[in-house]
N, C-alpha and C positions, 0 to 999 in steps of 0.2 A: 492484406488478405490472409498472409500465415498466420498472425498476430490473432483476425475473427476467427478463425478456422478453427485454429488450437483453445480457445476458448468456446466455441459452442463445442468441441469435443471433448473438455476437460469438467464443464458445467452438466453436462449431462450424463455423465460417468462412464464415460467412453472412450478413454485413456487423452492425450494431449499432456502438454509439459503443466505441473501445477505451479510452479516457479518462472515468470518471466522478467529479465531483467532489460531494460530499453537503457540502452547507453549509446550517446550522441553527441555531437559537438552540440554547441549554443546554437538553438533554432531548428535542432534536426527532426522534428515532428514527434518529441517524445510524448508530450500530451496530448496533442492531435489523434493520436495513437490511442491514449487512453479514452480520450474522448467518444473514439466508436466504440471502443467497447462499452463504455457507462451505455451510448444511447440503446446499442445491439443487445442489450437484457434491462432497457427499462419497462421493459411487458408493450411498446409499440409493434405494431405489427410490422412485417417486414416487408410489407407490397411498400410499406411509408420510407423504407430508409433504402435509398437508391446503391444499389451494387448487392445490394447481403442476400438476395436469394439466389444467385449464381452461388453464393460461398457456402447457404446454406447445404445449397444440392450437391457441391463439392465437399462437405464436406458428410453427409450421406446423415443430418439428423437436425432434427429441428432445432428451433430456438427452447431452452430450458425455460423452465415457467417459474415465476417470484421467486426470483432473483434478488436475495439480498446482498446491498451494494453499501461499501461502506469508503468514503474518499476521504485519502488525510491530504492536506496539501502543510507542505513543513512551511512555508511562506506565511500562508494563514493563521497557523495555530501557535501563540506563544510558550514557551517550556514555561515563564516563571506568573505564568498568570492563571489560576482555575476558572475552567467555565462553565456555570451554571445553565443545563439546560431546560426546556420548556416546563418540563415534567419534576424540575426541581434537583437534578440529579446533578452534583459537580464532578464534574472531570480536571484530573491533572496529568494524565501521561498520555502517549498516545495509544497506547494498548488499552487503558478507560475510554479513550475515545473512538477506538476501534469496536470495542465490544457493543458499546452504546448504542452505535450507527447499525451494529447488522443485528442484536436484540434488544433494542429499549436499556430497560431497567433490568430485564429478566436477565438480558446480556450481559450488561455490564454485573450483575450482582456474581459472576462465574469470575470478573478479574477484581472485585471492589476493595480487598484488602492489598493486591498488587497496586492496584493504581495510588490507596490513600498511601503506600508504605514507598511508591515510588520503588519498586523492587521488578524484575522480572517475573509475567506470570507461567512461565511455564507451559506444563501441558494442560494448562485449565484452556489455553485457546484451542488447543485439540476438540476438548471439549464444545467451546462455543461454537468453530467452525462445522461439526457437525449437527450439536441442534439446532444452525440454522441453514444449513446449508439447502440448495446450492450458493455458496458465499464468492463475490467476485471484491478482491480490497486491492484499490489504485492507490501506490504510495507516490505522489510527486513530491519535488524539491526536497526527500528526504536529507543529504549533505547543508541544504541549507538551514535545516532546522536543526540536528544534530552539531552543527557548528559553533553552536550559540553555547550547550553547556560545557559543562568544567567540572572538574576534581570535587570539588565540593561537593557537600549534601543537601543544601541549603533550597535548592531549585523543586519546585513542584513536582515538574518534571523527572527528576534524577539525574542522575551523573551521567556524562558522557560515556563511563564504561557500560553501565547498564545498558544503555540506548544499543549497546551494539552485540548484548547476552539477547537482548529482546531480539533482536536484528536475523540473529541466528534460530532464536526460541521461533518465529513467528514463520520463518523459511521452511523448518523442519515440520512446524505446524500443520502449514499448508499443503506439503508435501503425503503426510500418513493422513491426512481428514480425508474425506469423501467431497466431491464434487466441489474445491475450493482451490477457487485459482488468484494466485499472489501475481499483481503486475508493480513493479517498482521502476523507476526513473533515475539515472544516475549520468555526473556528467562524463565525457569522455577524460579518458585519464590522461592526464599530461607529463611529462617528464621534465624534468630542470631542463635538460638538452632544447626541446620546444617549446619553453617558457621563454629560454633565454637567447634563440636563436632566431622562433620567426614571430616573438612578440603577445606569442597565446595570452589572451589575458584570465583573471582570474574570477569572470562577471559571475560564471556557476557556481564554480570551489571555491573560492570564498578565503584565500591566504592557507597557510600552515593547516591551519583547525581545520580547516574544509577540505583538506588533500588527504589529512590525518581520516577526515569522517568518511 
């Protein structure tokens, strides 16, 4: 209920945190989580989705209207593979992928030389999240995707350090745009001490690289 709350108030420019970070153990409701919010601004009405107009009333403003929604899931999306979407446009990073989702072509044309150069784009997302704003972007299993590149240049995608300039670039982003709310997923952190003591396994993190990411 905090979770919609802070988003219908941060969507409709009504202050709410623009950075939320969902960290949980394994199964702790992190996408569940994103999951109302995807449905809570997909333009259904709210008499349709049971709980949210107590939250709306609580939370003193309605639901924001077109609502662009952009979802990376890191599970899904490969670093070392471009993908060619309907309209012809190939993506290779996730910030090409991001821009894509909340403007087409028009979007993405604001990160197109980041994306093909595999580089961080900066504050060209400043830019995108406001012309399209109100922008809601759910980052799941990002540790799982991050985990995958390396040192090299060689990846579509870009290097592991990049992923985490963007990381930064896209948090501050979201923070100075207008009506754009970042939700991200990350696992709970583990320490050697409870790795090695009561068996924590590493199903999220994913070894070294994925503690690392």
């Amino acid at each position: 209920k905090h979770l919609l709350r802070n988003g219908l108030l941060r969507l409709a420019g009504k202050g709410g945190d623009p950075v939320v970070e969902l960290q949980t153990n394994f199964g702790g409701g992190k996408t569940h989580s994103m999951l109302a919010l995807f449905h809570l601004f997909s333009g259904a009405s709210s008499s349709d989705l049971p709980g949210v107009e107590e939250i709306i009333k609580d939370a003193g403003t309605p639901i924001a209207a077109s609502v662009k929604r952009a979802v990376l899931v890191g599970t899904r999306i490969s670093p070392g593979q471009p993908v060619k979407k309907p309209d012809g446009t190939v993506i290779r990073t996730l910030w090409g992928e991001l821009a894509w989702q909340l403007g087409g072509k028009q979007g993405y044309a604001l990160v197109k030389q980041a994306d093909e150069t595999a580089t961080n784009p900066g504050n060209a997302l400043q830019e995108l999240f406001n012309r399209f704003a109100p922008c809601l972007i759910l980052i799941d299993e990002w540790v799982a995707y991050a985990r995958q590149l390396h040192d090299k240049t060689d990846l579509p995608a870009g290097t592991f350090e990049t992923q985490f300039t963007f990381a930064q670039a896209v948090s501050e982003c979201a923070k100075t745009a207008k009506q754009t709310l970042l939700v991200v997923s990350i696992p709970a952190s583990e320490s050697p001490h409870q790795r090695r003591d009561k068996g924590v396994t590493d199903i999220e993190v994913g070894g070294e690289r994925g503690r690392a990411a």
